[in-house]
N, C-alpha and C positions, 0 to 999 in steps of 0.2 A: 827362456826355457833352456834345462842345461839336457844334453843326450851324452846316454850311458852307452859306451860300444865293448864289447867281451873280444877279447883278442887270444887265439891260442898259441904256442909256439908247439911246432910240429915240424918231422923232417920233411925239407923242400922237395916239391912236387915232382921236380926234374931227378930227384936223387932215384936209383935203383934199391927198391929195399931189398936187405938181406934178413934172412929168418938165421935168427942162431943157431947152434951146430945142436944144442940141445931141445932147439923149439921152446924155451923158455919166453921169447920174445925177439922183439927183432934188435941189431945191430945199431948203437945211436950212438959209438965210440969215433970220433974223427970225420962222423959225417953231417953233412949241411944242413943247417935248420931253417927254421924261415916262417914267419906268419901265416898262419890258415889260410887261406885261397880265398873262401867264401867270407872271412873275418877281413878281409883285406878290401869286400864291397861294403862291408858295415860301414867301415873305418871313412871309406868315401863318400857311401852316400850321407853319412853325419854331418863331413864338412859340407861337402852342396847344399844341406839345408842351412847350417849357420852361414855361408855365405850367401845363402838369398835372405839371412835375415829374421829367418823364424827358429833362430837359436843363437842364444850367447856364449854357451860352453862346450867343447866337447871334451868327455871324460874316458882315456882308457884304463879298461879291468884285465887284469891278466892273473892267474891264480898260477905257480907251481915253484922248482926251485930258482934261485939267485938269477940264473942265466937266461929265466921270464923276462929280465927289463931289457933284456933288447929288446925284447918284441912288441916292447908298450915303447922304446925307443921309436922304433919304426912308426908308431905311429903317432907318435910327436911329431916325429920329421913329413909328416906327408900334414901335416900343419893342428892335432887336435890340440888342447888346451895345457893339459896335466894329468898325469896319470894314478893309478894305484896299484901296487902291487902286495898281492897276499901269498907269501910264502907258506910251500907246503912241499917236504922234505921227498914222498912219492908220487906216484901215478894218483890220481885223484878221482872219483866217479862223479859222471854225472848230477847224481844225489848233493852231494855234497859240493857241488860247481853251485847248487844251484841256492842248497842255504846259507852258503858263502854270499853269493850274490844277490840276496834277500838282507842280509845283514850290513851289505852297502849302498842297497838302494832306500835302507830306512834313515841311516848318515846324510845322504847326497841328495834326496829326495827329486830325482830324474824325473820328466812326463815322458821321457822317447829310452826304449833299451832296445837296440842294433844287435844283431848275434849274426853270423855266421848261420847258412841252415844246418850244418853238419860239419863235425871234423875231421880231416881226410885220415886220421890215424884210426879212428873207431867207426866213422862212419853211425853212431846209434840215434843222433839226431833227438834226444832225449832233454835234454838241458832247458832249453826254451819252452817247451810243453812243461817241465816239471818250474821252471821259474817264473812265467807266468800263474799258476796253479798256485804257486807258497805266495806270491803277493795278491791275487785275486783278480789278476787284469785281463784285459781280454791278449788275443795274441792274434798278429798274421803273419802264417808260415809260408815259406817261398816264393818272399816276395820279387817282383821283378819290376816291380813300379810303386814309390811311392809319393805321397802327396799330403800335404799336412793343408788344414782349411780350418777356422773357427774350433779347433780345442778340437779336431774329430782329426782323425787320418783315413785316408782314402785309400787301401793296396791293392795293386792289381797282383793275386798270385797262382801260380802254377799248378795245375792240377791236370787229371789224365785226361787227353784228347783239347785241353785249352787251356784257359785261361777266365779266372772268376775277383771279379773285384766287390771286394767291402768296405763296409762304411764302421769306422768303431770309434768311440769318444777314447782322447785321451785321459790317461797312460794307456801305454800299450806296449807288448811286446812283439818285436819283428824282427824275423828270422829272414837272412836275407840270401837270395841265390845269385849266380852266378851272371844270372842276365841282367842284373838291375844295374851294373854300369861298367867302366873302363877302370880300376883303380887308378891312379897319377904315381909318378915315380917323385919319391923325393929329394929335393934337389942339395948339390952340395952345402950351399951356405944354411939352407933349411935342418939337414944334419947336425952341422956345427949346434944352428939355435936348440934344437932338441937336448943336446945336452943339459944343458942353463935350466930347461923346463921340471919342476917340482914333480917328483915321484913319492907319495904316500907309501909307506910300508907297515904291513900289518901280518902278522900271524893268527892262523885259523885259531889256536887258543884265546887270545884277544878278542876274537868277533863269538866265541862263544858257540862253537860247531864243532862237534867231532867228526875228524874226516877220517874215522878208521875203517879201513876195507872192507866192503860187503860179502867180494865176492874173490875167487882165486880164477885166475886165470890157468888152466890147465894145458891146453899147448898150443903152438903155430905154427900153422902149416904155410908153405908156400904154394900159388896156386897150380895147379897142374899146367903143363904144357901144353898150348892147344896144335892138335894133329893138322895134318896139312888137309887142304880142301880136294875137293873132287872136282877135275874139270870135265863137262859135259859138250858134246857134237850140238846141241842144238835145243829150244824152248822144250822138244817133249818129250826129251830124257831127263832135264830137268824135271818138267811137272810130276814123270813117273817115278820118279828117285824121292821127291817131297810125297807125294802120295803111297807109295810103297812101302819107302825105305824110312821116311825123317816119317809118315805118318804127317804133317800140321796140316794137310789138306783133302 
């Protein structure tokens, strides 16, 4: 069974972002990049499944410009197979991640695609919903457990106040959170072998997508400052100040 994992490159989590002087967007000149967070539990739990054996391949997707293959680098080095990279000159939507990624899973023909549940630059969680939908698969979103059995996969995923587990025949797509494991670092000699390992390269013209912009992005704000808090003498100036003043009780 080969598994498809979507990798994003994004500015690294520890980075302080900056909002341009013009709010056109934010600052990405001399600053740190680094693997999606949530794409970095894909990435793991793929290899966990091909090292217990119920996968032979793992495949990573990265879509955007040149300086993408590091980030399908990275995950060679934490051990998948070989990657592919689809060159795309801007920012890319959603939409078009996804019949990008529709036009490589009819090539590759995957039964498992791994995604990230969201990506820490947009946060719109939209891609997996829209990529399962253009191939017809079913999908489980944030996931925190998963389990592959006889051609079905089993997710335990997140939802408000618990946790709901399904039962879905393969393929499928699975969007994966934060809790479903520990990623591995990769190690130096593993690095080195990353290089040696085969990167496909493909432009959106080739796969037959137009990725031209849907939408404009009109400005960015940075989030407000949050004010300092109120310390209270005792439990029932608390209560009075939430019942009063905040109102939530």
């Amino acid at each position: 069974m080969k598994v498809l994992v979507t990798v994003k490159r994004v500015i690294d989590y520890n980075v302080q972002i900056r909002v341009k002087a013009d709010g056109s967007g934010v600052e990405t000149d001399n600053v740190k990049m680094s693997m999606n967070p949530p794409d970095e539990n894909a990435v793991e739990e793929a290899l966990r499944i091909k090292e217990s054996g119920k996968a032979d391949e793992v495949l990573i997707v990265s879509i955007g410009e040149e300086k993408a293959q590091e980030t399908i680098r990275t995950g060679l080095a934490m051990g998948a197979d070989r990657g592919i990279h689809v060159k795309v000159s801007h920012d890319i939507e959603p939409l078009s991640v996804a019949k990008i990624l529709e036009k490589i899973v009819e090539k590759e023909q995957p039964k498992l695609i791994l995604m990230g549940k969201q990506a820490i630059d947009d946060d719109s969680n939209q891609t997996g919903q829209m990529l399962s939908a253009k191939l017809g698969w079913s999908q489980g979103t944030f996931a925190s457990k998963i389990e592959l059995e006889n051609d079905a996969a089993i997710i335990t995923r997140e939802i408000d106040e618990g946790l709901e587990t399904i039962k879905t025949p393969l393929p499928v797509v699975v969007t994966c959170d934060l809790r479903l494991n520990e990623p591995r670092y990769a190690s130096l000699p593993n690095i080195m072998k990353a290089k040696k390992k085969p990167i496909d390269t493909f432009d959106s013209e080739e796969l037959g997508v137009d990725v031209t912009p849907r939408m404009k992005q009109l400005k960015v704000t940075e989030s407000p400052n949050r004010e300092k808090g109120i310390l209270v003498k005792d439990v029932a100036e608390l209560v009075q100040k939430l019942k009063h003043e905040a109102k939530v009780i």
